[in-house]
N, C-alpha and C positions, 0 to 999 in steps of 0.2 A: 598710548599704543598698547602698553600692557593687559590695561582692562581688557580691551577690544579683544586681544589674544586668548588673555585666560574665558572668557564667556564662550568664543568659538570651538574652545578645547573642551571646555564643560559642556556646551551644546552636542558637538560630536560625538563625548563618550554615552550621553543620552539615549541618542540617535542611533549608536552602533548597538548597545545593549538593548533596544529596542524592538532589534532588527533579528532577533533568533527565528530559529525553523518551531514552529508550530505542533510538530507533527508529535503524535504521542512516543515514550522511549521505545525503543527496541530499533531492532533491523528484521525486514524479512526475507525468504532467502529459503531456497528447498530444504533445509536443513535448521529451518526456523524452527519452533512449538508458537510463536505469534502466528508469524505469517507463511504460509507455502512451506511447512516439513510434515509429512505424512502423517497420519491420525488413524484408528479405527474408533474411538469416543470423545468425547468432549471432555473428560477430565485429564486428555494428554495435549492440551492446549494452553498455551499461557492465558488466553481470554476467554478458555471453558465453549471455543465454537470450534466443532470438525463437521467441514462439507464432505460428505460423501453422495455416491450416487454416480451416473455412467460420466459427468462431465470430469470429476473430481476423482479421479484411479488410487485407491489406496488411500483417500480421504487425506481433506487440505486442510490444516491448521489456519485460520483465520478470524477476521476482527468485523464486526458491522459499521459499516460507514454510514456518511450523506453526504459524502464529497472526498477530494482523495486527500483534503488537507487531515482527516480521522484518520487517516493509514500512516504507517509508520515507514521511515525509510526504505528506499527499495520494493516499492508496492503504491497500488492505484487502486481505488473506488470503482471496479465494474458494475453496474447494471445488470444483472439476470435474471433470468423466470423466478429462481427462488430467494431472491431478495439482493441487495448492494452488498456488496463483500469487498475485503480487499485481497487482492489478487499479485504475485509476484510479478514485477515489471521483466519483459525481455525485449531483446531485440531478432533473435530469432531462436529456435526450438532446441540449440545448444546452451540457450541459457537455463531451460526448464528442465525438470524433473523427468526421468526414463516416463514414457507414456503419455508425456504432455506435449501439447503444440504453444507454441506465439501465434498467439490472434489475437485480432484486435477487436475490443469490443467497446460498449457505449460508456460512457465514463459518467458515474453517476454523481447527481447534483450538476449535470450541466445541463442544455436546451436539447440534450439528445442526437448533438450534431458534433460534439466532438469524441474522437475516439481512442482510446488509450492500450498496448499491446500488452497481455499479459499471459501467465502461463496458463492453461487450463485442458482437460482433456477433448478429446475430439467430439462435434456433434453427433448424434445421429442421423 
């Protein structure tokens, strides 16, 4: 019975260790330099990318995805006209940054049907 025991205990700490988050270090977060804290160039970015432009107010500190498992805690893989980005997750527009909304948008790296909320400025 012993064996049996220590194999399933070996097998599980395997299994557990196995089992981590993927996702690159950091957190993002209006107040990130990774993801979602304000930018006016790319070298006040941890990953040297600031979106700016009407969508992005005061420029967003952000990483290039192809899916939202590249994004780092607290943030998702959007789909936009100017490329995959990761975007700060909300649930609604008290989680985002003065001047930004929770919308939801296409989450990229999937069939284009699934849709993920993140912070971002308003369309035109």
């Amino acid at each position: 019975m012993k064996p049996v025991f220590l194999v399933l205990a070996l097998l599980s700490t395997v299994l557990w260790l196995g089992c981590g988050d993927d996702r690159p270090p950091g957190t993002a977060g209006n107040e990130s330099a990774l993801v979602g804290g304000t930018c006016m160039n790319n070298s006040e970015c941890e990953q040297g990318l600031c979106e700016d432009g009407f969508r992005f107010p005061g420029g967003t500190c952000t990483v290039s995805c192809g899916n939202t498992g590249n994004c780092p805690q607290g943030s998702a893989c959007g789909a936009l006209a100017s490329g995959w980005v990761c975007l700060v997750n909300c649930r609604d527009a008290s989680d985002c940054r003065t001047d930004y909304l929770c919308e939801a948008v296409t989450e990229a790296g999937t069939n284009e049907t699934s849709m993920v909320s993140v912070c971002i400025g308003p369309a035109r």
